[in-house]
Backbone as ProteinMPNN parsed JSONL, in Angstrom:
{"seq_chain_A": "XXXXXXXXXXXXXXXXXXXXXXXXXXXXXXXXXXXXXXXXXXXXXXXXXXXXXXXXXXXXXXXXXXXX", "coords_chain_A": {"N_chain_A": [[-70.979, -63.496, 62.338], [-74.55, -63.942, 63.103], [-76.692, -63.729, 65.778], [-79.212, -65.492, 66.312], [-83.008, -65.69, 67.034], [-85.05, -68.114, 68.673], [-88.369, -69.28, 68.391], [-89.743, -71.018, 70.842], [-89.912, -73.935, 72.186], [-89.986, -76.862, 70.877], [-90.084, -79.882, 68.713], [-89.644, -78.659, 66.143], [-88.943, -76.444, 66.836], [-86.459, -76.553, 68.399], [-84.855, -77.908, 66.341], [-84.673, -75.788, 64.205], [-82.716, -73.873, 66.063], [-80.737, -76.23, 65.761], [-80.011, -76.653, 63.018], [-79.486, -73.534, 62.3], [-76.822, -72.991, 64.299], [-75.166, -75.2, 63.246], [-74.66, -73.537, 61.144], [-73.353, -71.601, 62.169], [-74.25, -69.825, 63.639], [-75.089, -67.864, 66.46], [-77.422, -68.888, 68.663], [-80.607, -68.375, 70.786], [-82.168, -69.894, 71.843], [-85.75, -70.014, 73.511], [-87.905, -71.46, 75.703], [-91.004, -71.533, 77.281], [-91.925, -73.626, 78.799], [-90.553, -75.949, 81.443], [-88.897, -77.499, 80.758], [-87.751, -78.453, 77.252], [-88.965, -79.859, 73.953], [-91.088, -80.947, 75.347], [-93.593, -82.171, 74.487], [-92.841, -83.665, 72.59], [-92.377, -86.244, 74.242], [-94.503, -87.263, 74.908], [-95.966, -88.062, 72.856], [-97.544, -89.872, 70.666], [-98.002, -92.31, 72.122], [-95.608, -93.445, 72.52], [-94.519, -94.631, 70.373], [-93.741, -92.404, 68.844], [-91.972, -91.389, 70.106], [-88.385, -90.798, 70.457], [-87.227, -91.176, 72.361], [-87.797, -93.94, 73.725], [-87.585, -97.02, 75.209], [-88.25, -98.989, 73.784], [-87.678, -102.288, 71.582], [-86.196, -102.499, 68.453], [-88.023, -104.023, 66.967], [-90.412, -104.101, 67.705], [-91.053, -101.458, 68.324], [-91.243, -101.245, 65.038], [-93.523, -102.526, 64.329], [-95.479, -100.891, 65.865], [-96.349, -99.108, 63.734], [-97.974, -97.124, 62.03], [-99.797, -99.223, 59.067], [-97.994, -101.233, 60.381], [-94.91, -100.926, 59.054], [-94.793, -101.35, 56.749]], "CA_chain_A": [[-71.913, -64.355, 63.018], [-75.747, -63.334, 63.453], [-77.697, -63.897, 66.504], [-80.634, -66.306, 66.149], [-83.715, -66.286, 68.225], [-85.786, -69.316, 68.529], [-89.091, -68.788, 69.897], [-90.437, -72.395, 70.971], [-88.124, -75.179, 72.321], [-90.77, -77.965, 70.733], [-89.721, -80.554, 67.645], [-89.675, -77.649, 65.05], [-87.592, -74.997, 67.499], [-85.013, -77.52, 68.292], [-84.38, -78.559, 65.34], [-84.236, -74.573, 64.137], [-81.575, -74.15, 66.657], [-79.12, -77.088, 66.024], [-79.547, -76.447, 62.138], [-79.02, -72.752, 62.636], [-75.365, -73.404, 64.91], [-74.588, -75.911, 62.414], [-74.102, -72.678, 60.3], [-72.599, -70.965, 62.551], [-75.171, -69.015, 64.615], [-75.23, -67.445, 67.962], [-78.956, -69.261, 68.669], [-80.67, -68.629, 71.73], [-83.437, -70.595, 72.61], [-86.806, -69.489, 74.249], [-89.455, -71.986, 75.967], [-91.396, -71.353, 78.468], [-91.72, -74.905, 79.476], [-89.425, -76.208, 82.214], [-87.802, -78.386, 79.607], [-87.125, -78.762, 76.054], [-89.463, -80.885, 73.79], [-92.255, -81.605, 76.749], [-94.715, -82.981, 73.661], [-92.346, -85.166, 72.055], [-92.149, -87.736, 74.721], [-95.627, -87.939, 74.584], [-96.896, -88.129, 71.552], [-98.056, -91.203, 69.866], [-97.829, -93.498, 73.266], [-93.702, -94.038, 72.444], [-94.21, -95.06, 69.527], [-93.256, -91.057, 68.022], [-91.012, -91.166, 71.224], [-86.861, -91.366, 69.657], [-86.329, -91.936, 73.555], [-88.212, -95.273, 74.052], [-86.679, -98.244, 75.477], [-88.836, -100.754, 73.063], [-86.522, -102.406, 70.467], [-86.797, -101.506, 66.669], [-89.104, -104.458, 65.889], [-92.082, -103.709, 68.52], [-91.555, -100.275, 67.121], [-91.607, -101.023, 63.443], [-95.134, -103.309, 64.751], [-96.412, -100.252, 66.256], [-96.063, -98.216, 63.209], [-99.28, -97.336, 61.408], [-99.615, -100.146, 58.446], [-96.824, -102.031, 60.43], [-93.413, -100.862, 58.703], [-94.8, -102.165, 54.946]], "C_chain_A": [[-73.164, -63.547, 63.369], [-76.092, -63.734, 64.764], [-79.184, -64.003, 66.151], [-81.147, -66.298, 66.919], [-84.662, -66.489, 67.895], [-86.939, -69.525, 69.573], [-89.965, -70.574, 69.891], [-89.378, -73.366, 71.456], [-89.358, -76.681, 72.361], [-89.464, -78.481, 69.267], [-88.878, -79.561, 66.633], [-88.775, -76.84, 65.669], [-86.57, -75.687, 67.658], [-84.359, -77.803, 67.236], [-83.735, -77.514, 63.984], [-83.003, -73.726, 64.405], [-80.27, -74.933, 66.124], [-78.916, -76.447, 64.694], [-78.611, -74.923, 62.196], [-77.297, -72.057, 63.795], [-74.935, -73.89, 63.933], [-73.868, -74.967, 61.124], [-73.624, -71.427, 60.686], [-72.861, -69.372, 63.187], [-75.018, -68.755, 65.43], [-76.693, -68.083, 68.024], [-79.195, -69.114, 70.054], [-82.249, -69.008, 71.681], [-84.397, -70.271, 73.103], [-87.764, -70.423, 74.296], [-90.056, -71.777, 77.135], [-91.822, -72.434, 79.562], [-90.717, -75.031, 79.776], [-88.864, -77.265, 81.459], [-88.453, -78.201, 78.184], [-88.033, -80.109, 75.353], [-90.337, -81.77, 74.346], [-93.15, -82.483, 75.32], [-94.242, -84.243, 73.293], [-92.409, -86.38, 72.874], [-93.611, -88.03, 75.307], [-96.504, -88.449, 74.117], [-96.969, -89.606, 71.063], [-98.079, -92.652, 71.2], [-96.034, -94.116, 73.365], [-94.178, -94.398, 71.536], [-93.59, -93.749, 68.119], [-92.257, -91.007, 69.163], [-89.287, -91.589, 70.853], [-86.505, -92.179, 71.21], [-86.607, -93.519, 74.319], [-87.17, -96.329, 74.012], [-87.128, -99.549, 74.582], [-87.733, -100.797, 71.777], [-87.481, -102.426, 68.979], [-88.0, -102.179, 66.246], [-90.566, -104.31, 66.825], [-91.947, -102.06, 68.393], [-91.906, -99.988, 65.877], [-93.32, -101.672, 64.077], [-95.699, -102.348, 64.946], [-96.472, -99.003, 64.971], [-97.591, -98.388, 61.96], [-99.146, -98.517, 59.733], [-97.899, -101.342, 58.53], [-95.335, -102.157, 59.539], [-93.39, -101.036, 57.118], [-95.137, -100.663, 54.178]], "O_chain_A": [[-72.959, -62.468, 63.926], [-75.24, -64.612, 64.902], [-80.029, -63.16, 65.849], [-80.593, -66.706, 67.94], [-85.358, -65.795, 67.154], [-86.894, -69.771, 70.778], [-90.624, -71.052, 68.968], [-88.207, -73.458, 71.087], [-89.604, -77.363, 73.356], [-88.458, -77.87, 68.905], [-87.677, -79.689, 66.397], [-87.775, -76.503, 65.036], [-85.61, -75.394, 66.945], [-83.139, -77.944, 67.312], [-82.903, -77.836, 63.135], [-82.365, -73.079, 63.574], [-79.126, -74.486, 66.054], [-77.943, -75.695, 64.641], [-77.381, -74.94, 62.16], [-76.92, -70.888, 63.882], [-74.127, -73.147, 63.376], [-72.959, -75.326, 60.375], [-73.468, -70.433, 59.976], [-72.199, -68.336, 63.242], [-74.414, -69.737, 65.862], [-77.32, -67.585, 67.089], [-78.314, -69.554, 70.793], [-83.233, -68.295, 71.484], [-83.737, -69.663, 73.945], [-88.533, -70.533, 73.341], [-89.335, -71.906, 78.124], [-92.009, -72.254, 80.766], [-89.77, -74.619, 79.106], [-88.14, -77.956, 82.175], [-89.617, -77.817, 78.067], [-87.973, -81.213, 75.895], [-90.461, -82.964, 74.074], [-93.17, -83.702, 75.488], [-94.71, -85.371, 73.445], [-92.488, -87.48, 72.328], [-93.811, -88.956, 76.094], [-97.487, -89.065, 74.528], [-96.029, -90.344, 71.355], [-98.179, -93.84, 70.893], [-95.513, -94.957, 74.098], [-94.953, -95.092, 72.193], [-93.197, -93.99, 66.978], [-91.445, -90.15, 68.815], [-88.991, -92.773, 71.011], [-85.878, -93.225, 71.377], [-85.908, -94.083, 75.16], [-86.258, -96.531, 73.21], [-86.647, -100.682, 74.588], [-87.162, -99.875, 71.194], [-88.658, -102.393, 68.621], [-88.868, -101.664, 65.542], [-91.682, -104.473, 66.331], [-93.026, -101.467, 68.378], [-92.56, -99.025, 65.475], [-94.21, -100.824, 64.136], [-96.759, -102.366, 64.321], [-96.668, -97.868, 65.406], [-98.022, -99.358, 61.337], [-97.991, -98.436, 59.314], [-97.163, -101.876, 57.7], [-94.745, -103.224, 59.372], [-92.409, -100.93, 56.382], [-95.252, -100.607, 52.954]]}, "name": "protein", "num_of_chains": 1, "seq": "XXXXXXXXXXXXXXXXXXXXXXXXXXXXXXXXXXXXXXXXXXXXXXXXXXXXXXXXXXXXXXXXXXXX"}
């Protein structure tokens, strides 16, 4: 087993991380933001947000050329 270290805990470092476990990594993490992913839940107004409460079809609507 190696020891992974993951400098960012945005979209791209997270996602560095899980893959990196998934193969059986020691990964440790590094952000200097008090949480994990601070951009993502702001980006695009919720409509780039996975954690939004709007349902799929006023998300497909908000999706640049509407989902087509």
């Amino acid at each position: 087993m190696k020891t992974v270290v993951v400098v960012g805990g945005g979209a791209a470092g997270m996602m560095a991380a899980i893959k990196s476990a998934q193969l059986g990594n020691k990964v440790i993490l590094i952000e200097k933001n008090e949480k994990l992913g601070k951009k993502v839940f702001i980006t695009g107004k919720g409509r780039c947000n996975v954690t939004t409460d709007k349902d799929i079809e006023e998300i497909i609507q908000n999706i640049p050329g509407n989902g087509s």
